[in-house]
Structure formats: C-alpha cells, structure tokens
C-alpha positions in Angstrom: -31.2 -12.9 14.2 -30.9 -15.2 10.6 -31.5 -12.3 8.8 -28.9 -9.9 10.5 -26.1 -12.9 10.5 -27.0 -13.2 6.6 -26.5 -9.9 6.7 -22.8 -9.1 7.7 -21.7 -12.9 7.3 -21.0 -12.1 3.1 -18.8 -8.7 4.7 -16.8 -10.7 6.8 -16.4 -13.6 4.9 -14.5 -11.7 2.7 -12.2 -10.5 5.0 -11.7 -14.2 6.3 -11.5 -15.7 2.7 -8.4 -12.6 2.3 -6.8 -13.8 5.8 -7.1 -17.3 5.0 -5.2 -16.5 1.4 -2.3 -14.9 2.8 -2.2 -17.9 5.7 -1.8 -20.0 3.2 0.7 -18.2 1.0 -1.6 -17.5 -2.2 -1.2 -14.3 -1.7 1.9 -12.3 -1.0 2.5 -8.8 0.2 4.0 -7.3 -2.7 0.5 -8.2 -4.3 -1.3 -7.2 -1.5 0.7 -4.0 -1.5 -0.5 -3.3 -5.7 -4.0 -4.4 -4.8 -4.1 -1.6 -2.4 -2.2 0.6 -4.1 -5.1 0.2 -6.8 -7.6 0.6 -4.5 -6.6 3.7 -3.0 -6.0 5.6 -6.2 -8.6 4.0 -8.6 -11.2 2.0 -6.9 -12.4 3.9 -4.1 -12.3 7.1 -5.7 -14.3 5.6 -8.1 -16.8 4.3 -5.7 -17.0 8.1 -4.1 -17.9 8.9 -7.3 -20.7 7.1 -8.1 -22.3 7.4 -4.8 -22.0 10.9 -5.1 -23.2 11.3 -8.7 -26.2 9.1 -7.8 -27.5 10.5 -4.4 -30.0 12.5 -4.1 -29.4 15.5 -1.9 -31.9 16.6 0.9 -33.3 20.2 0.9 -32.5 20.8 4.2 -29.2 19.3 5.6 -29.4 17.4 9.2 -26.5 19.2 10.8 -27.5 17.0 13.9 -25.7 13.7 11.6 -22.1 15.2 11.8 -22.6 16.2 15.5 -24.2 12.9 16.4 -20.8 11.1 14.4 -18.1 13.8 15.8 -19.5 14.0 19.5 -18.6 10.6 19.7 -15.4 10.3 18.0 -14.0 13.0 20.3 -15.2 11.6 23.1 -13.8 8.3 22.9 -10.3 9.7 21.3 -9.8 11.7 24.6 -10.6 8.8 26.7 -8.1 6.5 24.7 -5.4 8.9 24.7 -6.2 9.8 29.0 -6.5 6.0 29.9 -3.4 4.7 28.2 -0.8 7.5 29.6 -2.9 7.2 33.1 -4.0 3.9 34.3 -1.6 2.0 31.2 1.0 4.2 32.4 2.5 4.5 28.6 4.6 6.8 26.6 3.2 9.9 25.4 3.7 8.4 21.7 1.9 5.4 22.8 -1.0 7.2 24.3 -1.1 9.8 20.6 -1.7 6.0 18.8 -4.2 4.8 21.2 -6.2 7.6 20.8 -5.8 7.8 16.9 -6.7 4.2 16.8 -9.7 4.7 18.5 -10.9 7.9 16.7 -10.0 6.0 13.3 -13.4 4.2 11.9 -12.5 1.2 9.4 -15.6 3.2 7.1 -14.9 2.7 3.7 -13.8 -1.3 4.0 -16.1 -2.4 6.4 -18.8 0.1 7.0 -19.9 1.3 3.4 -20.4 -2.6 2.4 -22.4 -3.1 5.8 -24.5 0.2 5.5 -25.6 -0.4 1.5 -26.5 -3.9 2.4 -28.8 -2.6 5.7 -30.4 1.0 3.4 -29.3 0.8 -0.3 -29.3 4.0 -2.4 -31.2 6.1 0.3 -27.9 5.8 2.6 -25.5 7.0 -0.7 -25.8 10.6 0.2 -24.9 10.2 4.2 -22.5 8.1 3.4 -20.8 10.3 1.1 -21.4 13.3 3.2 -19.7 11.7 6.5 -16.4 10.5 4.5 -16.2 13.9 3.2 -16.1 16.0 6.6 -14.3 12.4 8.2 -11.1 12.1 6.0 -9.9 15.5 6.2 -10.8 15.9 10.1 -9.1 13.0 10.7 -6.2 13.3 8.7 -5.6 16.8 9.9 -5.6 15.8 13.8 -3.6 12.9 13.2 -0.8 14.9 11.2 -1.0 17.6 13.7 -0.4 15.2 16.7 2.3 13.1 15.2 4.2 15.8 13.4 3.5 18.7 15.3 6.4 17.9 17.7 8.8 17.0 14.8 8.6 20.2 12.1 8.2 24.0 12.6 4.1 25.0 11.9 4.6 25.9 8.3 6.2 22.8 7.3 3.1 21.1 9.0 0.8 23.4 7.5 2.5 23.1 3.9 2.9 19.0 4.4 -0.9 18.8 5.6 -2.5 21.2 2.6 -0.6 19.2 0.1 -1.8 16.0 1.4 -5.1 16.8 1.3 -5.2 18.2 -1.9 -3.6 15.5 -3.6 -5.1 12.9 -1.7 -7.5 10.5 -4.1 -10.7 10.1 -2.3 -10.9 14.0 -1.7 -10.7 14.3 -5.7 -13.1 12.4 -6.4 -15.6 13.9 -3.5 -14.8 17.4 -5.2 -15.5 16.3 -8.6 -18.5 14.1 -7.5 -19.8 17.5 -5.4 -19.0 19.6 -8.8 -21.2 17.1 -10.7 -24.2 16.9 -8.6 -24.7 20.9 -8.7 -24.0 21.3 -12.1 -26.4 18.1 -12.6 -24.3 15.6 -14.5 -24.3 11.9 -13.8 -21.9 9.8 -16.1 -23.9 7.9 -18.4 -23.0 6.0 -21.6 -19.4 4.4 -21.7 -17.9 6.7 -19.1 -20.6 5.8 -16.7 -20.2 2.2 -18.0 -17.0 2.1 -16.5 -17.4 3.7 -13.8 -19.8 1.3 -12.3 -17.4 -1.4 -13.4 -14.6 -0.4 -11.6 -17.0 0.8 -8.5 -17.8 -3.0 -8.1 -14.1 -4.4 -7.8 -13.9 -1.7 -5.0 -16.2 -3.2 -2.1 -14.9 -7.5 -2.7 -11.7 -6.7 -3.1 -11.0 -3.4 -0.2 -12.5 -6.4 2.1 -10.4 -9.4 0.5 -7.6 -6.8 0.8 -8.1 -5.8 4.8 -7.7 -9.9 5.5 -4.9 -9.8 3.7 -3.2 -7.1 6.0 -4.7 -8.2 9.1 -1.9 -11.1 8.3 1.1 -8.9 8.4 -0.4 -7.3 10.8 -1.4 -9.5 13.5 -2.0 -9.6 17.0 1.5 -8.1 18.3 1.2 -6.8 22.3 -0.7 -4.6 23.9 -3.6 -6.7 24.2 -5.8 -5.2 27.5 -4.6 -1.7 26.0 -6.6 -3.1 22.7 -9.2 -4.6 24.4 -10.0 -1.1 25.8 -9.7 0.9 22.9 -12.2 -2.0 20.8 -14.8 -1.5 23.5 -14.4 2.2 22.9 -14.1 1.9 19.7 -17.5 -0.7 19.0 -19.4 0.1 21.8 -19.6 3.6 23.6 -19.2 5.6 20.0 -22.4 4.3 18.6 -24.3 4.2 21.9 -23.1 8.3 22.2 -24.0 8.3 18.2 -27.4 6.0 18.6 -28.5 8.7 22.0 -27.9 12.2 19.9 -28.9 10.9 16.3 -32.0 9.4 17.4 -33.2 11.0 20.6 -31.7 14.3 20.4 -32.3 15.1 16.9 -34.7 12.4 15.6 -33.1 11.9 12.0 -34.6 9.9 9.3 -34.1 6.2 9.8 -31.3 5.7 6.8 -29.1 8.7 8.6 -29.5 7.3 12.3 -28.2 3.8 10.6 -25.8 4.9 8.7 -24.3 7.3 11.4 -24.5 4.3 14.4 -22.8 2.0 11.9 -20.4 4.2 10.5 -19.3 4.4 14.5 -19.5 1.2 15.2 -16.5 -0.3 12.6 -13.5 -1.4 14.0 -10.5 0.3 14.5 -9.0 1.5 10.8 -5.8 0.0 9.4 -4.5 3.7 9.0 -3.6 4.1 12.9 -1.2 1.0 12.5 0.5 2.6 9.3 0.9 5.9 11.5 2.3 3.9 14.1 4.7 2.4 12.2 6.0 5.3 10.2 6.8 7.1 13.5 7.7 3.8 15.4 5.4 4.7 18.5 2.1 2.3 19.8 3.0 -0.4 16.6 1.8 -2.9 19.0 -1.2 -1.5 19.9 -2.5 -0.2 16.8 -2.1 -3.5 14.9 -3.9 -5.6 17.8 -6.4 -3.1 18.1 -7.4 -3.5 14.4 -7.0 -7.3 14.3 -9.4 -7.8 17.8 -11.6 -5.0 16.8 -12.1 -6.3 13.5 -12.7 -10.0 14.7 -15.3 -8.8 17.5 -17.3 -6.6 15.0 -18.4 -9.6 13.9 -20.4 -10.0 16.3 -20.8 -6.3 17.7 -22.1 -5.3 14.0 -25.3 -7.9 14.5 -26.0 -6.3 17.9 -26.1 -2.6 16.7 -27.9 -3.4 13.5 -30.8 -5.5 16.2 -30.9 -1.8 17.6 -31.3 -0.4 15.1 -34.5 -2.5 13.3 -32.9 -3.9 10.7 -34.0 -7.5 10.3 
C-alpha cells in the first residue's frame, strides 16, 4: 500500500502544489490561461510525439483494448445523461453535460503521468493508440450533442471537420503515425528538443489542472456530481477491468493502461463545454473538482487490482 501511495502521491501533489498557488495568489488566471495555452499547442503535442516515435508497435493489434475502453464509456455516458433528466429531474442541457462529463476521461493530465509511472515505455504505444481513437470520438459526440440543435448538419459537419483537422494533438498523432511507418525517430538536436519540451508537459499539465480547479471550484450540483464521480471512477474501469482482462485476456501493460485510462476523473473539457453553451456549468465544474479530489484515493484502489505494488 506504501508503494502504490508513493506511486500517485508525486501526480497529485502537483495538482495540490497548482491549487495551493492560485489560493494563494501566485498565480493568476491570465498566466494560467498562457500556461495552457502552451500546453495545448506545444507541449502535449510534443509529448504525443515522442511516445509515438518511440513505441514499439505490436504485430497483431488487440482490438479487444478499444472495445474494453469504449464499452464502458458508453455505458456510463447513457447512464449520466438517463439519471440526471429522470430521477434529478433536470433540463435536457443539464442532462447533455452530465453525460459528457462522465464520458470525458481527464487522460492526458492525470492518466498518462499515472500509467508511465505504473508500465514505462511498454504502455507508450496503448497510450498513444487510445488518445488517438478517444479525442476525436469524443470530440465528435460532444459537438454533435451540443450544436446539433443550434446549426443546420452542414455547418456542424463543416465546424466539426475543421476542428479536428486543426486541432494540435491530432497533428502531432498524424505526424507521429507517419514517422513510425516510414521508420524515423528524431534524433540529434531535433530530437534533443523534443524530449526537452516533452518533460515541461507532464509537471506543468498537472501544476496547470490545480490551477483551474481554483476557478473552477465546487459550484452546485453536488449529489448530481457525486453520481457522475462514482460513474465516472468506479463502474467504467470495473466494465473496462471485466472485458480487458476476462473477456479478452490482454497483455498486462494494455489491461493497466486501459483500467486507468478509465478510471481518471472527470476532464476539465465538459466544464468549458458547459460554459460556452451556459447549460450543467454547475455540474460539470463540481464533477471535475470531487472527481479529481477522490481519485486520489480511487487511483490506489484500481492500481491494488491491478498488481502493481
């Protein structure tokens, strides 16, 4: 139990040393706002990259991973969405963000760090090849369901394809895809720098989520929260623990990363959706402040499932 608080105690603390920052008025928003801004265009994309260029690809791909992963996520998305406009009796818009906040997995803040520390380099490739199939499924459902009632099905269409295309993390997936079949891995000064800025990513994406779980804070809609977190840390790895490692039996690093991967807390994306459209604000940011805080502890239990320690 030492071993798996040693474990996810450097992830968190990172987050809490970011919170306790902005508490205290070190840090403001408009520099929290450039941090992110920097992360999103430059240091994740750079991150993606060099897992990517570094991974080794299996000869035969488990298709049972993504199923294990999306089985899950649609599962517990339905149930969000069904239990807040039924026994929550909420607005439809509410019950759209309850079921977006559920179905969106903090991965690349919290679960990347958590998963290299558990599996190192052998977990690069599933990592990379869940955030590539995740991003644009999730992007896609949550565009549909939040603009679909708002713009005619081309303008959707047209808004979603540019979106994706443009959109930084999918770059660098395409050019880190395009690399790895035509064998090049940066090396030399380019690949210099690319591991350079690849290390400000992980510190600094968790430094920056305590920032914004600041601003964001613990608004309303707490028992609506508490039942998407349980959701959200709970039943999504225990559907993604049953078919990953009874079901299909993968290899130990894909069963990890998959369960862990599920197992994050509610992503800060569902609040930014909220607030764009002005609909569930209150329960998307309590969701990802609660779930956060209690994958603290959740994070220790799944990794004790899972062996590691």
């Amino acid at each position: 139990m030492l071993e798996l608080i040693l474990l996810v105690v450097p992830v968190f603390g990172l987050v809490a040393l970011g919170y306790g920052a902005a508490l205290l008025g070190l840090i403001g928003e408009k520099a929290n706002e450039g941090l992110t801004s920097y992360l999103f265009v430059i240091g994740a994309p750079a991150l993606i990259l060099k897992l990517l260029t570094s991974a080794v690809f299996p000869e035969i791909f488990p298709w049972g991973y993504w199923i294990a992963y999306y089985a899950g996520m649609a599962a517990i998305w339905i149930a969000a969405t069904l239990l807040t406009a039924t026994v929550f009796k909420r607005s439809h818009g509410d019950a759209v963000i309850a079921g977006l906040a559920a179905g969106q997995a903090n991965t690349v803040l919290i679960g990347i760090p958590i998963i290299l520390k558990a599996y190192g380099e052998q977990a690069a490739f599933p990592i990379a090849m869940l955030l590539a199939v995740n991003l644009p499924i999730t992007m896609t459902t949550a565009t549909l369901m939040l603009e679909g009632t708002r713009a005619a099905g081309s303008a959707v269409f047209g808004k979603l394809v540019r979106g994706l295309a443009t959109h930084p993390l999918i770059i660098a997936m395409a050019f880190g895809i395009g690399a790895q079949l035509l064998g090049i891995k940066p090396s030399g000064p380019l690949g210099t720098m690319l591991d350079m800025v690849a290390g400000t990513t992980i510190p600094l994406s968790l430094i920056a989520l305590g920032l914004s779980l600041k601003t964001y804070g613990v608004r309303a809609d707490v028992p609506v929260a508490l039942m998407i977190t349980f959701l959200r840390l709970i039943v999504h790895p225990a559907i993604a623990y049953a078919i990953a490692h009874h079901v299909f039996a993968l290899p130990p690093a894909w069963t990890g990363t998959v369960v862990l991967f599920a197992a994050m807390p509610a992503g800060i994306n569902a609040y930014l959706f909220a607030a764009r459209y002005g609909q569930g604000v209150g329960i998307a940011s309590t969701t990802v402040a609660l779930s956060t805080l209690l994958a603290v502890f959740s994070s220790i239990i799944w990794l004790r499932v899972l062996g590691i320690g």
